[in-house]
PyMOL Python script that loads the backbone (N, CA, C, O; Angstrom):
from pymol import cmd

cmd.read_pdbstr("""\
ATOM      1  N   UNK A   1      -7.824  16.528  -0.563  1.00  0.00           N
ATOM      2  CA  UNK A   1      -6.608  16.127  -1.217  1.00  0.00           C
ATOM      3  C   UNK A   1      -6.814  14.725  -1.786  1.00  0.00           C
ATOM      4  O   UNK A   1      -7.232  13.782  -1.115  1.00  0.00           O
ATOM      5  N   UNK A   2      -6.446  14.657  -3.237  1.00  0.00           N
ATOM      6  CA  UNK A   2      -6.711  13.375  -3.670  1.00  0.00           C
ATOM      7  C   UNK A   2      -4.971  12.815  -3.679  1.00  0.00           C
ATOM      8  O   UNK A   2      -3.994  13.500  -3.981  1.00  0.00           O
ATOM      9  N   UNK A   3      -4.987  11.547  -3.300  1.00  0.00           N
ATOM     10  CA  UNK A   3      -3.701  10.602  -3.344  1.00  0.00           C
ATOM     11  C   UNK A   3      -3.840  10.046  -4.633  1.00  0.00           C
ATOM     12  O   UNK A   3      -4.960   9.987  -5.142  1.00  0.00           O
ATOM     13  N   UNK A   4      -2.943   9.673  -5.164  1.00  0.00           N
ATOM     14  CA  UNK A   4      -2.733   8.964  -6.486  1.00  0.00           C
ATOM     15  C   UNK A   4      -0.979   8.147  -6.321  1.00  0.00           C
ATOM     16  O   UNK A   4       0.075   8.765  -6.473  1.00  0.00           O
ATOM     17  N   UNK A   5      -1.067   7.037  -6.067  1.00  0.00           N
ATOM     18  CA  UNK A   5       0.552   6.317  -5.735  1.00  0.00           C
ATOM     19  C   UNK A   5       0.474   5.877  -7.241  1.00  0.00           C
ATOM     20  O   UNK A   5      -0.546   5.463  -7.793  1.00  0.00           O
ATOM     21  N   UNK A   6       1.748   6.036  -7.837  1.00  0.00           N
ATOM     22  CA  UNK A   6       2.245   5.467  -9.189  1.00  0.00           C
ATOM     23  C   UNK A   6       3.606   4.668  -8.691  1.00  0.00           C
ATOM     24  O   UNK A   6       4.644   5.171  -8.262  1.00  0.00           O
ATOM     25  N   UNK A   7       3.286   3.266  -8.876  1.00  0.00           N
ATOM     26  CA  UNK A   7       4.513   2.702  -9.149  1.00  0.00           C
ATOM     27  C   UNK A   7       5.434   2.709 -10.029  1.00  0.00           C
ATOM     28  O   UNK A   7       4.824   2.649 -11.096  1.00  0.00           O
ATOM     29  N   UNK A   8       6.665   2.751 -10.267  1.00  0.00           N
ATOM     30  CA  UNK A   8       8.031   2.509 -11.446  1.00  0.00           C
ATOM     31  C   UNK A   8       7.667   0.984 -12.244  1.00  0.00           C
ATOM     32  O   UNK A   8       8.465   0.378 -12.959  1.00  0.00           O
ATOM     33  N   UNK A   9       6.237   0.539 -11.917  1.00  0.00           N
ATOM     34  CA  UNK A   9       6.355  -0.674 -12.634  1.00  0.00           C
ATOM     35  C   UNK A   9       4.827  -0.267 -12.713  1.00  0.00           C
ATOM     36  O   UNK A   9       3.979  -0.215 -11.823  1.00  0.00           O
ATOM     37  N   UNK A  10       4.714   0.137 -14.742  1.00  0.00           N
ATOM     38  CA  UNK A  10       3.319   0.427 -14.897  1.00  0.00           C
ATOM     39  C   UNK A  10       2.208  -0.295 -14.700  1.00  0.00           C
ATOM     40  O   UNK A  10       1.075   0.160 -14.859  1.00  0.00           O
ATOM     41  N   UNK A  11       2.484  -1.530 -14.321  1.00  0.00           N
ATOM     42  CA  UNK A  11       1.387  -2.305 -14.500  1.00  0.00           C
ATOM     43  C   UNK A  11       0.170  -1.792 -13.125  1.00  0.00           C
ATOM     44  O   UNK A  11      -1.055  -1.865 -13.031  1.00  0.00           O
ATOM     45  N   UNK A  12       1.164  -1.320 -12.300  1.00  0.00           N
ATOM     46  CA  UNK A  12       0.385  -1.164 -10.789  1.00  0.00           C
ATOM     47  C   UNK A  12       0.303   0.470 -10.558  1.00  0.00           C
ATOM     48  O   UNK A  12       1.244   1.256 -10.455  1.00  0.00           O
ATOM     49  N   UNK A  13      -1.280   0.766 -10.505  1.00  0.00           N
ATOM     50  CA  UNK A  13      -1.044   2.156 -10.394  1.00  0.00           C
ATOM     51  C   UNK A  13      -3.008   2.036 -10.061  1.00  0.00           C
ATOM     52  O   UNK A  13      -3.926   1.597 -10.754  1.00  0.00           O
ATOM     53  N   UNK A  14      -2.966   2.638  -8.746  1.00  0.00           N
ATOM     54  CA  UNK A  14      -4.066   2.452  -8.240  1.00  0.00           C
ATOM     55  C   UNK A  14      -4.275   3.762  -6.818  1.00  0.00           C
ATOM     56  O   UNK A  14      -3.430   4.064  -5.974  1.00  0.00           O
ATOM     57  N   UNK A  15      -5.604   4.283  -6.971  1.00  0.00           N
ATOM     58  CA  UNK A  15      -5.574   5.151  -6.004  1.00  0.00           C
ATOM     59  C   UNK A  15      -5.853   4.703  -4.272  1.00  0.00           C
ATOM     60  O   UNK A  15      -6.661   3.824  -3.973  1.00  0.00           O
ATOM     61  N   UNK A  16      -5.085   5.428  -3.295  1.00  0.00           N
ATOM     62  CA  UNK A  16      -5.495   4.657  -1.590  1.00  0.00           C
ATOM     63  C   UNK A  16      -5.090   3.282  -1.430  1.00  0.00           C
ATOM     64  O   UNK A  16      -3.977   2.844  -1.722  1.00  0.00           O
ATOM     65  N   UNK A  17      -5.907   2.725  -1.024  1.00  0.00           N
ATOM     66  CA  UNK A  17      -5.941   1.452  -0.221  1.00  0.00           C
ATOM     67  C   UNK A  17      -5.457   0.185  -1.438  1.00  0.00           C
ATOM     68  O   UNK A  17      -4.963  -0.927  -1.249  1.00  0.00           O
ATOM     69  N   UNK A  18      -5.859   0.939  -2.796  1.00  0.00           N
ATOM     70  CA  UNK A  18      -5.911  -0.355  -3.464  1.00  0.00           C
ATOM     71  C   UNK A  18      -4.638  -0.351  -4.469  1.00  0.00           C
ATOM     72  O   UNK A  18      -4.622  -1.067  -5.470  1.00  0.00           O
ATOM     73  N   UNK A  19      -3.768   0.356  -4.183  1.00  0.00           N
ATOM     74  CA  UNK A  19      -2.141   0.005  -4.292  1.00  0.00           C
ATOM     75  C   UNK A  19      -1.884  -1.304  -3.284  1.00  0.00           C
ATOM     76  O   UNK A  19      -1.417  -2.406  -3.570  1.00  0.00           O
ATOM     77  N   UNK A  20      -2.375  -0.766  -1.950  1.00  0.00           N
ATOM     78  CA  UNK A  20      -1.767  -1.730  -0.980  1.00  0.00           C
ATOM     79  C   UNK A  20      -2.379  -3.013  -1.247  1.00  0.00           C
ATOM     80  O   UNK A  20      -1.672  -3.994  -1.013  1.00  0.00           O
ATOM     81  N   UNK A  21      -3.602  -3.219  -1.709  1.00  0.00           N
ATOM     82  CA  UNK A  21      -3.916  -4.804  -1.789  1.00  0.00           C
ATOM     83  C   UNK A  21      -3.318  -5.514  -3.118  1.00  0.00           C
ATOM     84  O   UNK A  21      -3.311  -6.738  -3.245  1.00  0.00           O
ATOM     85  N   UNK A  22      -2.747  -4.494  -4.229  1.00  0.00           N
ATOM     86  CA  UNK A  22      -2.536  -4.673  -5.609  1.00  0.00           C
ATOM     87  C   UNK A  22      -1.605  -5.329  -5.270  1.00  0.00           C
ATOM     88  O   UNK A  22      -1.642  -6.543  -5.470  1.00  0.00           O
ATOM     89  N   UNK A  23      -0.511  -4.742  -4.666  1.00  0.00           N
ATOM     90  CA  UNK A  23       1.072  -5.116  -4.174  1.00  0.00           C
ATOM     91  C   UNK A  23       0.768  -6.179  -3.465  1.00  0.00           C
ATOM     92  O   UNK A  23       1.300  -7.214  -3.865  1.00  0.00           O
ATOM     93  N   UNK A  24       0.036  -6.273  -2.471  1.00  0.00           N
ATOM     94  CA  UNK A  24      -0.068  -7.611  -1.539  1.00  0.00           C
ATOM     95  C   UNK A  24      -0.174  -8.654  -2.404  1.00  0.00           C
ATOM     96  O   UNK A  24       0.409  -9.726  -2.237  1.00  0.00           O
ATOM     97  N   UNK A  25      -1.083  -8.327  -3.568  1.00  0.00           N
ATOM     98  CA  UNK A  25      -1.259  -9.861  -4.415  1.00  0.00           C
ATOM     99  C   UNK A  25      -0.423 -10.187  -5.269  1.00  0.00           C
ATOM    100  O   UNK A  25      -0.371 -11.395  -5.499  1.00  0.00           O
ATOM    101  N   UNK A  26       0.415  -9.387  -5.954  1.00  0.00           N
ATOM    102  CA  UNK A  26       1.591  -9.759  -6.646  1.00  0.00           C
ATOM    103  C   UNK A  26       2.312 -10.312  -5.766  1.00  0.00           C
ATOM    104  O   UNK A  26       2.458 -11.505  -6.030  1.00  0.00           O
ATOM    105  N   UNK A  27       3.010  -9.886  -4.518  1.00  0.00           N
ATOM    106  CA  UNK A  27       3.952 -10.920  -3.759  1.00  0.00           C
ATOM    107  C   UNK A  27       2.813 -12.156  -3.319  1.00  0.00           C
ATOM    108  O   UNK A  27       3.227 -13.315  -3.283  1.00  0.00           O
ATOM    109  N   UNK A  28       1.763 -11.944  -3.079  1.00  0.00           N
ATOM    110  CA  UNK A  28       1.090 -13.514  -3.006  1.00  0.00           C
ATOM    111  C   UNK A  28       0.996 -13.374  -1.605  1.00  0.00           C
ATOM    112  O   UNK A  28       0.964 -14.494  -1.096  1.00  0.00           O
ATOM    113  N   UNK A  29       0.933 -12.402  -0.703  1.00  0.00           N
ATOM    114  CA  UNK A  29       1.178 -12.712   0.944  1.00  0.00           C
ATOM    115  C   UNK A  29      -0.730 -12.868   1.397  1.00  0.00           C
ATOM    116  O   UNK A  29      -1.671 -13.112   0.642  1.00  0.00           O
ATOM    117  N   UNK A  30      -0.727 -12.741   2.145  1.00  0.00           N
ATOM    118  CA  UNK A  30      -2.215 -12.484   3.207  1.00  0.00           C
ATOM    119  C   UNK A  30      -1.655 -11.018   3.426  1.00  0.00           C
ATOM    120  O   UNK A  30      -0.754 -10.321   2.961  1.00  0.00           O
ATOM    121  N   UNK A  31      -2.717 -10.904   4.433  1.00  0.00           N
ATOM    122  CA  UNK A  31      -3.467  -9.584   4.737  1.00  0.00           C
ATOM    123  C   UNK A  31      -2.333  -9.760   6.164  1.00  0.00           C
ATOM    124  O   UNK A  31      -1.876  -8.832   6.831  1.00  0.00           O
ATOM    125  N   UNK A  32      -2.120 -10.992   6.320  1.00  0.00           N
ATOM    126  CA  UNK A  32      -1.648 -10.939   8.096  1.00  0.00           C
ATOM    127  C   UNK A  32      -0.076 -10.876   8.169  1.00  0.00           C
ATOM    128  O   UNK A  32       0.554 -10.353   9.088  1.00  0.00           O
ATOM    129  N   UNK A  33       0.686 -11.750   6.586  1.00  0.00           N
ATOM    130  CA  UNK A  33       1.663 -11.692   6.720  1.00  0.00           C
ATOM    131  C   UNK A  33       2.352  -9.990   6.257  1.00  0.00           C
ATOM    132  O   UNK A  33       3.239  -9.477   6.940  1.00  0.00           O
ATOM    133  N   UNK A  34       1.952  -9.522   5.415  1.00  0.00           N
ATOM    134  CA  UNK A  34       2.557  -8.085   4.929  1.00  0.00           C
ATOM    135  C   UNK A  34       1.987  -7.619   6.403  1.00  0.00           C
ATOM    136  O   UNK A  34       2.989  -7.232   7.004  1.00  0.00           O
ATOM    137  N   UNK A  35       1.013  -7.500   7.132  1.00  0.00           N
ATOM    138  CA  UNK A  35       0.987  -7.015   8.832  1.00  0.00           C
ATOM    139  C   UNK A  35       2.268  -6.834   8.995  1.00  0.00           C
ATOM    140  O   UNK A  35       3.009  -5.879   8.766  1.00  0.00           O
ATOM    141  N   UNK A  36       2.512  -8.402   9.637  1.00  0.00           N
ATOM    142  CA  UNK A  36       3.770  -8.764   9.779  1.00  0.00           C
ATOM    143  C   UNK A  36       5.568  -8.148   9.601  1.00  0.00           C
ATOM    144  O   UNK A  36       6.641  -7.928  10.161  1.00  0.00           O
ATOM    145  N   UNK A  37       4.823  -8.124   8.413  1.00  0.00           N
ATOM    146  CA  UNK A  37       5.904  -7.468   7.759  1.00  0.00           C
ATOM    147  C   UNK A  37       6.631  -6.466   8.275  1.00  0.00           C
ATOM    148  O   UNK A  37       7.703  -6.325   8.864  1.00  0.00           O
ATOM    149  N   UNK A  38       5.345  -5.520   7.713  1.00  0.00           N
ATOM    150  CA  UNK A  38       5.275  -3.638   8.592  1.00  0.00           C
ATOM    151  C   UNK A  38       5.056  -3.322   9.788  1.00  0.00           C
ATOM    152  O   UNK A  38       5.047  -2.193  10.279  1.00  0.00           O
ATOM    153  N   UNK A  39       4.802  -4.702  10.469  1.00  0.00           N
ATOM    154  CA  UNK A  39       4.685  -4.054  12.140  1.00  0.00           C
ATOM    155  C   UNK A  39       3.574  -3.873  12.356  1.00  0.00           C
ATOM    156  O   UNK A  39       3.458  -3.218  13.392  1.00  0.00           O
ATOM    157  N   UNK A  40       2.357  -4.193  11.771  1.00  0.00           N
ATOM    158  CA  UNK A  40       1.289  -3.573  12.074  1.00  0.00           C
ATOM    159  C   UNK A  40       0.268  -4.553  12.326  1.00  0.00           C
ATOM    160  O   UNK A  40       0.425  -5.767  12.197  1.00  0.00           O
ATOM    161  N   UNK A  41      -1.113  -3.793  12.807  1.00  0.00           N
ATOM    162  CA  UNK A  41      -1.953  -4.951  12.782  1.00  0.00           C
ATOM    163  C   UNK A  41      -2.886  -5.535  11.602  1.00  0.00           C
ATOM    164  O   UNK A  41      -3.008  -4.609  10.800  1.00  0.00           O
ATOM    165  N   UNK A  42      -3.486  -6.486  11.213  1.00  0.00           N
ATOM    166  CA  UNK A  42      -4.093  -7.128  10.345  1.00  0.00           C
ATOM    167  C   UNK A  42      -5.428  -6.582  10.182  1.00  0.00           C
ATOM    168  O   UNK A  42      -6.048  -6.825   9.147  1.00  0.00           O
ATOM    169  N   UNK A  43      -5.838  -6.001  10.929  1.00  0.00           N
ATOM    170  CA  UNK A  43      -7.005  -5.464  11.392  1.00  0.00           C
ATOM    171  C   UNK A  43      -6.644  -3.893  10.604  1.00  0.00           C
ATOM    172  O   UNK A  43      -7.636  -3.289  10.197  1.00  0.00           O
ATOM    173  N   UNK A  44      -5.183  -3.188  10.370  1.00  0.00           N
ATOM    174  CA  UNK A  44      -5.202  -1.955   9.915  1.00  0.00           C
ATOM    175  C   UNK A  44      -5.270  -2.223   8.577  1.00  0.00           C
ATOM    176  O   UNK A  44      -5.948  -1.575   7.780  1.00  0.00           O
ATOM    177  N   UNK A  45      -4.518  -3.249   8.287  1.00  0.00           N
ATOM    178  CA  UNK A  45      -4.377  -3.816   6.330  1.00  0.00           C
ATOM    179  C   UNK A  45      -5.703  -3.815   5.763  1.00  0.00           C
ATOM    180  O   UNK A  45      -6.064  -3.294   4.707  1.00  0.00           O
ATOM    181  N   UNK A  46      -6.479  -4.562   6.723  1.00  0.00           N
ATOM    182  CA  UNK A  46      -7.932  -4.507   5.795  1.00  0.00           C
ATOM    183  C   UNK A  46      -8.607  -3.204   5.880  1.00  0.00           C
ATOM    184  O   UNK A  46      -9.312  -2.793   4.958  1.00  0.00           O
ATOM    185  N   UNK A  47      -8.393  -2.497   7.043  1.00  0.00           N
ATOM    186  CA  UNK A  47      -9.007  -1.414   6.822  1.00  0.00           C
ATOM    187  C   UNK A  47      -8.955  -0.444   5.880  1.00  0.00           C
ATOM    188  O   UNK A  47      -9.819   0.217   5.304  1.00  0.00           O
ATOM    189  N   UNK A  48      -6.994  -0.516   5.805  1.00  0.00           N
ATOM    190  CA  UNK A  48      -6.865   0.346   4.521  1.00  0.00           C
ATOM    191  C   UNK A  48      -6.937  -0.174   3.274  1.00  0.00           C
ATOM    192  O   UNK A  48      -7.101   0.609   2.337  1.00  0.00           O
ATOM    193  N   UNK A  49      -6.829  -1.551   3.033  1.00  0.00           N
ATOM    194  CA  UNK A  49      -7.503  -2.015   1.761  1.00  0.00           C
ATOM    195  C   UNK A  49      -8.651  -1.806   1.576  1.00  0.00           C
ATOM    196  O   UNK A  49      -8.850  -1.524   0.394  1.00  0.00           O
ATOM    197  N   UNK A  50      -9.927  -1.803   2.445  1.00  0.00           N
ATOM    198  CA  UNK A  50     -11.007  -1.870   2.102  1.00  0.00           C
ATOM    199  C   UNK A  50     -11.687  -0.438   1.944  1.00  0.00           C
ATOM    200  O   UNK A  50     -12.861  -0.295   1.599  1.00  0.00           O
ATOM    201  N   UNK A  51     -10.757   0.671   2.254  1.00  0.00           N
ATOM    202  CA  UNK A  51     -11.232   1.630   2.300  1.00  0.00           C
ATOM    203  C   UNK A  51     -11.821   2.823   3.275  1.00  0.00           C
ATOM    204  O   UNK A  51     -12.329   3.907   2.988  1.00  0.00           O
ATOM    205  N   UNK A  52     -11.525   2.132   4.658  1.00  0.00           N
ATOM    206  CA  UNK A  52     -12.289   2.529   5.611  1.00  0.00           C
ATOM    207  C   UNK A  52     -11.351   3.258   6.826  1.00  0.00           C
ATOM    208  O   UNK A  52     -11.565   3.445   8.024  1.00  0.00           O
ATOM    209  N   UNK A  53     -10.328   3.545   6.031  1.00  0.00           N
ATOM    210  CA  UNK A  53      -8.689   4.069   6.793  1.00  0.00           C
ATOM    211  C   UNK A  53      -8.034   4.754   5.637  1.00  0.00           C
ATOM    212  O   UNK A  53      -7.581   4.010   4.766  1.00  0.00           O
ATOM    213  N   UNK A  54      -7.937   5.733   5.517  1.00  0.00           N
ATOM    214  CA  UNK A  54      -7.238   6.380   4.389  1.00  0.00           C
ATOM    215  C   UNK A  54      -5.371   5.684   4.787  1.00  0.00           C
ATOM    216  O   UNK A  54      -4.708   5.765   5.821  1.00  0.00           O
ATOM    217  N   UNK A  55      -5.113   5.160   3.679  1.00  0.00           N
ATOM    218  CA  UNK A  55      -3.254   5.234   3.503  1.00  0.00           C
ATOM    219  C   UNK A  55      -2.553   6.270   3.293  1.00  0.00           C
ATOM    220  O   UNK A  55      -2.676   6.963   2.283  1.00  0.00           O
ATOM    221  N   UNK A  56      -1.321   6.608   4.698  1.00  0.00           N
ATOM    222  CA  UNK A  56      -0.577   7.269   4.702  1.00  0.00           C
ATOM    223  C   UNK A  56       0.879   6.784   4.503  1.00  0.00           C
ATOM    224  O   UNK A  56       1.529   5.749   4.654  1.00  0.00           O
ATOM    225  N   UNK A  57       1.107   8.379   3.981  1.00  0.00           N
ATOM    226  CA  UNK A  57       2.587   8.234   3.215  1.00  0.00           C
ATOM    227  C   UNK A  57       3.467   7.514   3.800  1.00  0.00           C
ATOM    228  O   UNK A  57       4.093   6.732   3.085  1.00  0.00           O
ATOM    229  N   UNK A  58       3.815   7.571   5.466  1.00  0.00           N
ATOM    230  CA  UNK A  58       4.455   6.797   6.210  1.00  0.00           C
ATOM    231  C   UNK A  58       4.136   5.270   5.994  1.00  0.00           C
ATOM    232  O   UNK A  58       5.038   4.437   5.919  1.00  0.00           O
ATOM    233  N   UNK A  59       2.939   4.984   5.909  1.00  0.00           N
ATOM    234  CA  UNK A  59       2.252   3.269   5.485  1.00  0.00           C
ATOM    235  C   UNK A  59       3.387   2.870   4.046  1.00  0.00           C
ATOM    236  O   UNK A  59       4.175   1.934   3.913  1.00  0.00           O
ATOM    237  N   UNK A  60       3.135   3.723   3.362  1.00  0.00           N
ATOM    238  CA  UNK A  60       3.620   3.218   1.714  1.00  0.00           C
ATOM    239  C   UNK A  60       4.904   3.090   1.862  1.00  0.00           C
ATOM    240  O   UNK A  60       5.547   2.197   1.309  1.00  0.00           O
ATOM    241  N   UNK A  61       5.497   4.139   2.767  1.00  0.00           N
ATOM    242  CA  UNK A  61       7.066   4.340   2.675  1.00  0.00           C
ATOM    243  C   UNK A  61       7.448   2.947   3.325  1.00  0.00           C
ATOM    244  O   UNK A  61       8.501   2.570   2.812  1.00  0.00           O
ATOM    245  N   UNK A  62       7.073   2.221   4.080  1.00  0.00           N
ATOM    246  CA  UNK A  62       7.189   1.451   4.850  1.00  0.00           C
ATOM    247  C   UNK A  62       6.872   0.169   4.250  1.00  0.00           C
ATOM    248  O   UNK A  62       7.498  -0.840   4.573  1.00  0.00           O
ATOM    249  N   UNK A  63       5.910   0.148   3.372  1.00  0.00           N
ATOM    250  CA  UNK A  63       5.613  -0.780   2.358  1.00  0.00           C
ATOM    251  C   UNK A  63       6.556  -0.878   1.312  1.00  0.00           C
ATOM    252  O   UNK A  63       7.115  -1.961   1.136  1.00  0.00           O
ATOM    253  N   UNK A  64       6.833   0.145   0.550  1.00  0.00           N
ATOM    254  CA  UNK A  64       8.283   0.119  -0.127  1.00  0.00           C
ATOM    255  C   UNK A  64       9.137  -0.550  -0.151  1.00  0.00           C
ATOM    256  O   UNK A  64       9.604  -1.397  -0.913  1.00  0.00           O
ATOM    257  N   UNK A  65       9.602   0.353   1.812  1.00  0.00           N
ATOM    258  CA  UNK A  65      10.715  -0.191   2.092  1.00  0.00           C
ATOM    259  C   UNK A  65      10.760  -1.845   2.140  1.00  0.00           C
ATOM    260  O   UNK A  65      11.556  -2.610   1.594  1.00  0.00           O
ATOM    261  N   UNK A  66       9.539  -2.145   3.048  1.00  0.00           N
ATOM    262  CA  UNK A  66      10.206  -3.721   3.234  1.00  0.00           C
ATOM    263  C   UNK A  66       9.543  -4.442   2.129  1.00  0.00           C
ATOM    264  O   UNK A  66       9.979  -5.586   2.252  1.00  0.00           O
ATOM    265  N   UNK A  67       8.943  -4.431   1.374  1.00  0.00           N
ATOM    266  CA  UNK A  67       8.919  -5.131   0.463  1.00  0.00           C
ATOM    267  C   UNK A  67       9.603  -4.879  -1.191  1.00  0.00           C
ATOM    268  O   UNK A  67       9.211  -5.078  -2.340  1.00  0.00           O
ATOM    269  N   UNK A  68      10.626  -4.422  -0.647  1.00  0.00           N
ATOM    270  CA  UNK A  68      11.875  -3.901  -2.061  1.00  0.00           C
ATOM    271  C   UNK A  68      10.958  -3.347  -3.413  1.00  0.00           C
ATOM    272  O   UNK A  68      11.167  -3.627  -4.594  1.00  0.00           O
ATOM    273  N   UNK A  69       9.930  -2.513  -2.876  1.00  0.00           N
ATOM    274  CA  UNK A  69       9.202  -1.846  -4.299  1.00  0.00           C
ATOM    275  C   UNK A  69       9.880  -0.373  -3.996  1.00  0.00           C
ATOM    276  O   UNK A  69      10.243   0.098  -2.918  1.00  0.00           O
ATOM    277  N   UNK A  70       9.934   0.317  -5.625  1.00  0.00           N
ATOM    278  CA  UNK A  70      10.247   1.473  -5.945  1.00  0.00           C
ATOM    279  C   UNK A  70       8.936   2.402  -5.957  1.00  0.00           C
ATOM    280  O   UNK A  70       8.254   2.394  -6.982  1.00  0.00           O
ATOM    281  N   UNK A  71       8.564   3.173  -4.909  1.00  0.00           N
ATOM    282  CA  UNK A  71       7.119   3.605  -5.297  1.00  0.00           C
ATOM    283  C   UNK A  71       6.961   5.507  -5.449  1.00  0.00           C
ATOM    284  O   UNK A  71       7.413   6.107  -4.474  1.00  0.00           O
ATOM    285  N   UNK A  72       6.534   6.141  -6.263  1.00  0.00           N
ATOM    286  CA  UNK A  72       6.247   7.560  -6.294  1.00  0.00           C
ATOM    287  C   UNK A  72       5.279   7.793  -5.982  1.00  0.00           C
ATOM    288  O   UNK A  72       4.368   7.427  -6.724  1.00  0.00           O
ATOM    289  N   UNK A  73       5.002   8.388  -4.960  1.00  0.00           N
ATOM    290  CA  UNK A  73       3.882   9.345  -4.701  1.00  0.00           C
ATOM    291  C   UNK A  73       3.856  10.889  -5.165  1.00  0.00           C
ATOM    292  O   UNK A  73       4.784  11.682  -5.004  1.00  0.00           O
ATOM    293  N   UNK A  74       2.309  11.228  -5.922  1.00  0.00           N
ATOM    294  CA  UNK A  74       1.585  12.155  -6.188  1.00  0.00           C
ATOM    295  C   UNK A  74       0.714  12.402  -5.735  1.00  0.00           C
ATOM    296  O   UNK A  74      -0.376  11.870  -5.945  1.00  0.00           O
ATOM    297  N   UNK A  75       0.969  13.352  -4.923  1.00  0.00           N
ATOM    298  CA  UNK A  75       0.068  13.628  -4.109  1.00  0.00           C
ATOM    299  C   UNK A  75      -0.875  15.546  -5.312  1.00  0.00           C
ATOM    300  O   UNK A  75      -0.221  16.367  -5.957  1.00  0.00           O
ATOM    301  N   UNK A  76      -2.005  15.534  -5.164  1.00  0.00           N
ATOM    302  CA  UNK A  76      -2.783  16.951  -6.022  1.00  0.00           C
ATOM    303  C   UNK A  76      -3.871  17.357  -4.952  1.00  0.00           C
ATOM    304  O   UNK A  76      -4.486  16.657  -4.148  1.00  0.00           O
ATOM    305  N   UNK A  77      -3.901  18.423  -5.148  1.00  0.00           N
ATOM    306  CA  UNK A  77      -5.122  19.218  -4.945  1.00  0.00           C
ATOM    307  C   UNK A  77      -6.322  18.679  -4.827  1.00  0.00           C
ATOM    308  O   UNK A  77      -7.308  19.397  -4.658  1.00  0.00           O
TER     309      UNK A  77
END
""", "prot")
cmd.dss("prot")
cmd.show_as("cartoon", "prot")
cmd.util.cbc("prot")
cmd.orient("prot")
């Protein structure tokens, strides 16, 4: 199954992990504070930025949520 997240704001549209670091750098945070954010550890952010943790839908939804982005997921075959 390939993931493909499209944001409502074309500029950001990136497959997996690298939505989540795209978004991290537009708000300008670290790796530790969006953690923070979502509850999670700093140690999972890089993983799924770097590729080595696939991002799940629950991750994004959660990313969304607390960081007031509008996000669609497409998920294909």
């Amino acid at each position: 199954m390939n993931m493909l997240i499209t944001c409502y704001n074309p500029d950001i549209t990136a497959p997996n992990g690298m939505f989540v670091r795209l978004l991290r750098d537009r708000l300008g945070w670290t790796q530790g504070r969006l953690a923070k954010h979502l509850g999670v550890s700093t140690v999972l952010i890089s993983m799924v930025e770097g590729g080595s943790k696939p991002v799940t839908i629950g991750l994004l939804k959660k990313i969304a949520k607390k960081c007031l982005v509008n996000i669609e997921i497409k998920i294909t075959p």
